[in-house]
C-alpha angles and dihedrals in degrees: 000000000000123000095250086050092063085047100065104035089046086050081045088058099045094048090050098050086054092045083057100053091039085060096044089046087056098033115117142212125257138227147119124019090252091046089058099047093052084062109030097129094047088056098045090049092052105047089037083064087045087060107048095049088057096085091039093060089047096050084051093053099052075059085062096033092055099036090056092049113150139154091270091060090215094145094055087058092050090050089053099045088055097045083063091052101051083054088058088046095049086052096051091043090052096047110038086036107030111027106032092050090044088043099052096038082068088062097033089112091047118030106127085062090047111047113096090055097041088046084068103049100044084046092058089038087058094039085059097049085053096077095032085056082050091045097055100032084056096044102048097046087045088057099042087059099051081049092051089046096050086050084061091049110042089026081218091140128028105294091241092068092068084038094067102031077063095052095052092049087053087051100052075043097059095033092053102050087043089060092265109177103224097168097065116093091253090054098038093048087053098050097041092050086050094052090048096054094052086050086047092048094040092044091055100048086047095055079054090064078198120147114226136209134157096236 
């Protein structure tokens, strides 16, 4: 790859990670019926944004999986664990914050009449997000951490970012086998910070195309 391509996927990166925490920072909490369609546009804003940043943050990622190359191709699984990922992550955000909000504004002038049979429906569509959420948030901490370990290995990047990609993937680790709840808006706002500070870090030592030692 040429200087100006990991330019622009390391720029790629670094736009993707502040789009995500844009849409954490607006994103807002659920509840009753009532409560989302208050606030369907909020929520349609938000997840929209969620969306298109999807594919940015994947065109970043081919810059660092190709910057940390080596025999052992680690980079190109992780690249492919988080594209699945980001998969799982396009169909939550179209069903808890596209489709529910589209769904009950259909019924906003009759939803007392409606209810027993719209409860239901949003209760499986939630039960659905839950493992995409699961799905997203393992798959992107799992290849975060074949990408820091393949930093420690290739010293393509400064050593404390795989360091601290390491140290992420021990803490969902941790959290996950302690009970922590990592589908709630708290626990999902702290994991998905976390991921997009690694993305911001990683995006703008990839727009450096600078090879690192610690010599």
């Amino acid at each position: 790859m040429k200087q100006h391509a990991y330019q622009s996927t390391g720029l790629s990166l670094i736009i993707g990670a502040i789009l995500v925490i844009v849409t954490m920072v607006m994103h807002p909490s659920g509840g009753s019926m009532e409560r989302i369609l208050s606030i369907s546009k909020t929520i349609t804003v938000t997840h929209a944004l969620a969306i298109f940043c999807l594919p940015i943050i994947l065109f970043g990622f081919y810059g660092l999986t190709h910057k940390l190359m080596d025999t052992r191709k680690i980079a190109i699984l992780a690249f492919l664990i988080l594209a699945f990922g980001l998969i799982a992550a396009m169909f939550a955000a179209l069903i808890n914050g596209l489709t529910v909000p589209y769904f009950l504004g259909k019924y906003a002038d009759r939803l007392e009449e409606n209810r027993e049979v719209l409860e239901p429906i949003l209760t499986y569509s939630f039960a659905i997000n839950t493992p995409l959420d699961y799905i997203f948030i393992v798959a992107c901490c799992l290849a975060i951490l074949l990408y820091s370990i393949s930093i420690l290995m290739t010293r393509a990047f400064p050593v404390w970012l795989g360091y601290f990609g390491v140290l992420f993937g021990l803490f969902v680790i941790v959290g996950a086998s302690t009970g922590f709840v990592f589908t709630n808006l708290t626990g999902f706002r702290i994991v998905t910070f976390s991921i997009a500070a690694w993305i911001l870090c990683a995006g703008f030592f990839v727009m450096r195309f600078k090879v690192y030692t610690d010599e």
